[in-house]
C-alpha positions in Angstrom: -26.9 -1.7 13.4 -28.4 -3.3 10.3 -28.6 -7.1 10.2 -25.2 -6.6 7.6 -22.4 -6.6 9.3 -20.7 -3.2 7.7 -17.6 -2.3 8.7 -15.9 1.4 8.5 -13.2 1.6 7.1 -10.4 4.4 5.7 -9.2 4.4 1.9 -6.8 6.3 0.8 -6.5 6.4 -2.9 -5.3 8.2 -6.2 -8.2 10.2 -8.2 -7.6 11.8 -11.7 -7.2 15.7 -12.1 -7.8 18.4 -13.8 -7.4 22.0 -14.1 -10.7 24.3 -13.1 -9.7 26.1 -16.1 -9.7 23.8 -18.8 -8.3 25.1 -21.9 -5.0 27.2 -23.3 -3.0 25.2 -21.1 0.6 25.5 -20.6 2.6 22.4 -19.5 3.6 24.1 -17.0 0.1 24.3 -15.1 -0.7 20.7 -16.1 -2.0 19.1 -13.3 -0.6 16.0 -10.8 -3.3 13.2 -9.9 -4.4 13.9 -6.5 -4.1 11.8 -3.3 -7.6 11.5 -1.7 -8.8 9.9 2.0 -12.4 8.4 2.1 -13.9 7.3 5.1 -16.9 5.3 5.5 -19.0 2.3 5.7 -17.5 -0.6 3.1 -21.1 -1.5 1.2 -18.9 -3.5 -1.4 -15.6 -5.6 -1.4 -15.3 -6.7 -5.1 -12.1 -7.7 -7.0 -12.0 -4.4 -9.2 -13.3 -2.1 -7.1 -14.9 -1.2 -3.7 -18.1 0.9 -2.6 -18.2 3.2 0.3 -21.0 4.3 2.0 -21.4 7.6 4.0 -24.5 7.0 5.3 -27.0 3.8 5.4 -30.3 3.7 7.2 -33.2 1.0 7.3 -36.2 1.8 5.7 -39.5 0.0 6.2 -40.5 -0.2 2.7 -37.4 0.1 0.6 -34.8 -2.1 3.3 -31.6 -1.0 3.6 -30.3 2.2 1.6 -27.0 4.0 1.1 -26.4 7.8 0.8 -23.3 8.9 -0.3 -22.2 6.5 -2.0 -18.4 6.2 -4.0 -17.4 3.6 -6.3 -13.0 3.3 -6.1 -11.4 1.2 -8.2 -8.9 -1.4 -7.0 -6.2 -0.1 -8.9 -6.5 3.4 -7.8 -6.1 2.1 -3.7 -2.8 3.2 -2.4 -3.7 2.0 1.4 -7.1 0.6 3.6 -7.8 0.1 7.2 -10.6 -0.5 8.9 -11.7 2.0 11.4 -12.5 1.0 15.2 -15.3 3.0 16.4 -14.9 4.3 20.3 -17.3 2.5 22.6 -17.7 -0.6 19.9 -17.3 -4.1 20.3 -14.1 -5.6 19.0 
């Protein structure tokens, strides 16, 4: 595990919309913001928004890196949890 404590964790947030056909719309195809579940490792706690990680590895010249990486605001969090891995350490 990198010297970084990370911990995983489950976000389930709101995400804006929109149509895959984008123009001539009616309002009755108008699209509803969608409900989305991330999980990953929590790179970044901040007070406006958080970053997940999918994927971080060490590397001998660069340190650590992330891959897969999602910004989420704040705002946009409905509910978090942080995810205990089987076989871990509480």
């Amino acid at each position: 595990m990198p010297s970084k404590s990370l911990k995983p964790i489950l976000v389930e947030w709101i995400d804006s919309c929109e149509p895959a056909v984008n123009s001539d719309i009616t309002e009755d195809e108008f699209p509803s913001p969608q409900v989305i579940q991330s999980l990953g490792w929590l790179a970044f706690d901040g007070s406006t928004h958080i970053v997940l990680a999918g994927a971080v590895k060490e590397d001998a010249y660069a340190g650590r890196t992330y891959d897969y990486v999602i910004s989420i605001p704040v705002v946009a969090i409905i509910k978090r949890e942080e995810v205990r891995l089987v076989g871990a350490s509480p």
